[in-house]
C-alpha positions in Angstrom: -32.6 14.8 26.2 -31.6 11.3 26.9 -31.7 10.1 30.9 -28.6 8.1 30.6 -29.2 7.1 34.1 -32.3 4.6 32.9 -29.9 2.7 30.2 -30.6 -1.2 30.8 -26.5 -1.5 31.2 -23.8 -0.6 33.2 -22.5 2.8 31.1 -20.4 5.9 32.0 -19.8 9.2 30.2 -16.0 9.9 30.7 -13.5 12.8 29.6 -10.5 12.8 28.1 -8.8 12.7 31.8 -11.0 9.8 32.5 -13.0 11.3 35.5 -16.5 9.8 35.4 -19.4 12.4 34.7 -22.4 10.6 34.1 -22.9 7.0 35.3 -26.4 4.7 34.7 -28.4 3.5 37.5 -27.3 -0.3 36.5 -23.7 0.9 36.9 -23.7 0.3 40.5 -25.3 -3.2 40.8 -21.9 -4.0 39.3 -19.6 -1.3 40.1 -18.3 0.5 43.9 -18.8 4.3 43.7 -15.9 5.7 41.8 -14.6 9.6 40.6 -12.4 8.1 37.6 -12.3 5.4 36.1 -8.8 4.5 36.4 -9.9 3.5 40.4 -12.0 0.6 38.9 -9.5 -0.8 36.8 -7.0 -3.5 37.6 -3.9 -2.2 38.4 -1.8 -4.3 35.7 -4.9 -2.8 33.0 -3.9 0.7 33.8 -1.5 1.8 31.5 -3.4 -0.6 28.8 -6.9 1.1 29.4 -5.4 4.8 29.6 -3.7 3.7 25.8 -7.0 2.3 24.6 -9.9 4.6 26.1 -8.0 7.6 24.6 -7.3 6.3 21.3 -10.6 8.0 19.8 -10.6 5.3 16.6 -11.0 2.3 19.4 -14.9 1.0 19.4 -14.4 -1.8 21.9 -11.6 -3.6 24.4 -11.5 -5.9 27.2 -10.3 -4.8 30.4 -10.0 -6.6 34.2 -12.3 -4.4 36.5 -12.9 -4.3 40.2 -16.8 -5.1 40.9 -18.6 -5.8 43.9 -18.1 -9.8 43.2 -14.4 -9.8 41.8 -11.1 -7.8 42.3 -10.5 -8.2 38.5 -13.2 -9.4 36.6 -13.6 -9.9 33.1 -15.3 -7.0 31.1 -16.1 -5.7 27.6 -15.9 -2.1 26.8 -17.9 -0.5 23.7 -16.4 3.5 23.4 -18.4 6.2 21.7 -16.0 9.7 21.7 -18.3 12.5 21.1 -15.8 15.8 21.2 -13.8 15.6 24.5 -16.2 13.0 26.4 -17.2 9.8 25.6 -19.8 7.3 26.3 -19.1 3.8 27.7 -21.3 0.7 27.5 -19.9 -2.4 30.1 -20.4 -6.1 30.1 -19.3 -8.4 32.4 -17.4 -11.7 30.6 -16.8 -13.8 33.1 -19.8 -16.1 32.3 -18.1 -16.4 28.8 -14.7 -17.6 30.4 -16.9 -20.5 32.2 -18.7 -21.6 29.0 -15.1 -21.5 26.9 -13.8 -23.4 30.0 -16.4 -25.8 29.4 -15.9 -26.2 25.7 -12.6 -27.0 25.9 -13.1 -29.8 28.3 -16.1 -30.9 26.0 -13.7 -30.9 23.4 -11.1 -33.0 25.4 -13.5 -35.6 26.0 -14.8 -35.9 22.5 -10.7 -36.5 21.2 -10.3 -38.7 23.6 -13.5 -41.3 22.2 -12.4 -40.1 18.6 -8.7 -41.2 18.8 -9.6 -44.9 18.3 -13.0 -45.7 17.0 -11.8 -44.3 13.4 -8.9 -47.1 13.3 -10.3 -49.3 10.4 -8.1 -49.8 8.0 -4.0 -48.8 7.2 -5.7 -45.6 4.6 -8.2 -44.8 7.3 -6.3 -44.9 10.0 -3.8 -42.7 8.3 -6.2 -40.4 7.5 -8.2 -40.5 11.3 -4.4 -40.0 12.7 -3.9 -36.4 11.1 -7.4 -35.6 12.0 -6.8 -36.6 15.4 -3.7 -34.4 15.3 -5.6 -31.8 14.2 -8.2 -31.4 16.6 -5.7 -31.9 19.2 -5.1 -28.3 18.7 -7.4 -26.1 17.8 -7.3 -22.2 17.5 -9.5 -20.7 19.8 -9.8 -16.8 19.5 -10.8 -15.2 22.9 -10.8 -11.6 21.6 -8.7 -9.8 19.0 -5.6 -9.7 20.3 -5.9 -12.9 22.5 -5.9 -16.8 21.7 -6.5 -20.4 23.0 -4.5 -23.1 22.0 -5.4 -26.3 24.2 -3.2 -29.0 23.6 -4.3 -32.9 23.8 -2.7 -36.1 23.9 1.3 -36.4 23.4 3.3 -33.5 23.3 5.5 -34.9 20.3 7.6 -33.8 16.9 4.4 -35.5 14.9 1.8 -33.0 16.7 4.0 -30.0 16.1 4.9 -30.8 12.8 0.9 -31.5 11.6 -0.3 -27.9 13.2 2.9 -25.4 13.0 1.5 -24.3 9.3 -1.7 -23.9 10.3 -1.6 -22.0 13.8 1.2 -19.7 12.0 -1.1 -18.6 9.2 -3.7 -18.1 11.7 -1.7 -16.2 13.4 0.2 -14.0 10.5 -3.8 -13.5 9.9 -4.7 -12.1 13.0 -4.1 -9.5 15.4 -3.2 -11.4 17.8 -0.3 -10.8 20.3 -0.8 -13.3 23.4 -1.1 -17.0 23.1 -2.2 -19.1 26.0 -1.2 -22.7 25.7 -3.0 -25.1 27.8 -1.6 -28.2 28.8 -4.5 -29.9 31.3 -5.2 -32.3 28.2 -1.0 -33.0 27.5 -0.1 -36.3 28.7 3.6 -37.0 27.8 6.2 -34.9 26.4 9.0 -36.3 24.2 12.1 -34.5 23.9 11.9 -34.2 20.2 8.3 -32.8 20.8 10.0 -29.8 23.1 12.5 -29.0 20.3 10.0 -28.7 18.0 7.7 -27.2 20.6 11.0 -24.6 21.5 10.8 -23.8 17.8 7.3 -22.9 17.3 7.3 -20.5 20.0 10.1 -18.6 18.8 8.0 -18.2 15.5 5.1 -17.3 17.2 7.4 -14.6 18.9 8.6 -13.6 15.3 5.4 -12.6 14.3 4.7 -10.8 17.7 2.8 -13.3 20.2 4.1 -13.6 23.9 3.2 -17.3 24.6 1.8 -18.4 28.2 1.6 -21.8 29.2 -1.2 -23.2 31.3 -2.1 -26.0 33.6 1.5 -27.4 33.4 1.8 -30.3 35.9 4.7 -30.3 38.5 6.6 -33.3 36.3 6.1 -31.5 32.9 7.4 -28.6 34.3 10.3 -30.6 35.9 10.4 -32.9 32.3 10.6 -29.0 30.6 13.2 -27.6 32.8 15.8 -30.1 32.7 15.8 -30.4 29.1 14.9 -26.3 28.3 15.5 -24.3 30.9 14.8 -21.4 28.8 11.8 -22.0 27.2 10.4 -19.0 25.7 7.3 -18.9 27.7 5.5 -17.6 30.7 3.8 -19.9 33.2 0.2 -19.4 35.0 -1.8 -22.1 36.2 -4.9 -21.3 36.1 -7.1 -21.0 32.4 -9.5 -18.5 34.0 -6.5 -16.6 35.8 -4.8 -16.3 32.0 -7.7 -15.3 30.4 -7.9 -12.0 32.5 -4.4 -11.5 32.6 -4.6 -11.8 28.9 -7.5 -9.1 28.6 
């Protein structure tokens, strides 16, 4: 018989009422002593992790968890049912967040040198202006069900107009059903831009993605709320923050 208490990772053997019946010895370098598993979970992942750990055909999720270093950290949960238990394999994700955190900004910096040095001639230019566009939104998955979009340069009707057929077939594609829109790399916003921004949320809505909009500086968020007051989107400032809200 297998000593599941020597695994090399943090695991649990669960039933089907979530009560914790086997844990391995690495479990609690990450995780306080616990009698169910519900009392490790993030409050707002309750409901989400009691729909997903009992749905037997789910191999994997991302939920927030309460370790010793973090009131709702990032983790990755593999799920074997075997009959009326099952076996749980955990890895903390936060390390990913930092390293995607870091990519973005990587990829902020590296717009920023492309968006003049490809200005050569009136064809070239043309073409080094959609690319430009292009990159200036990229689709970055996060997990199934969750997606990046950071936004650089000008928030404006040209931007959304050279993406909105891409990121919706992407989307329609997916499985995704939360968007997180980052604005630390947005500069200005044109009105025309919002419309057309206004618009493409409401499509990505139509195809069943709740948008969330990052990093928005007090005067875009002033600029957005005299001219849509509405706007179908949730705020939270902070990338990491919507990443394990997301999850």
């Amino acid at each position: 018989m297998q000593d599941n208490k020597l695994l090399p990772l943090p695991y649990f053997k669960i039933n089907e009422k979530l009560d914790i019946l086997e844990s391995s010895a690495e479990t609690a370098s990450l995780f306080l002593p616990a009698g169910n598993l519900l009392e490790l979970i993030d409050d707002e992942s309750a409901e989400k992790a009691k729909n997903v750990l009992l749905n037997k055909k789910k191999k994997r999720t991302e939920l927030n968890m309460k370790t010793h270093s973090s009131p709702f950290a990032l983790v990755t949960v593999h799920i074997s049912w075997n009959g009326d238990t099952a076996h749980l394999l955990l890895i903390e994700e936060d390390d990913k967040i930092n390293i995607l955190a870091g990519q973005v900004e990587k990829h902020r910096q590296r717009l920023a040198e492309t968006n003049l040095d490809l200005l050569e001639s009136k064809e070239s230019a043309e073409r080094s202006y959609r690319k430009v566009l292009e990159l200036s939104s990229p689709f970055i998955h996060i997990s199934d069900e969750l997606v990046l979009i950071p936004l650089f340069g000008e928030l404006s009707e040209q931007l959304i107009n050279q993406n909105k057929d891409r990121l919706l077939d992407m989307l329609h594609d997916s499985n995704v059903n939360r968007i997180l829109i980052d604005f630390n790399g947005v500069g200005s916003i044109s009105r025309d831009g919002l419309i057309f921004f206004q618009q493409l949320l409401s499509q990505f809505s139509l195809l069943g993605a709740e948008s969330v909009l990052i990093g928005i500086s007090p005067e875009q968020a002033k600029f957005i709320h005299n001219n849509f007051p509405g706007l179908e989107a949730k705020y939270i400032n902070s990338l990491h923050k919507a990443i394990r809200k997301g999850l």
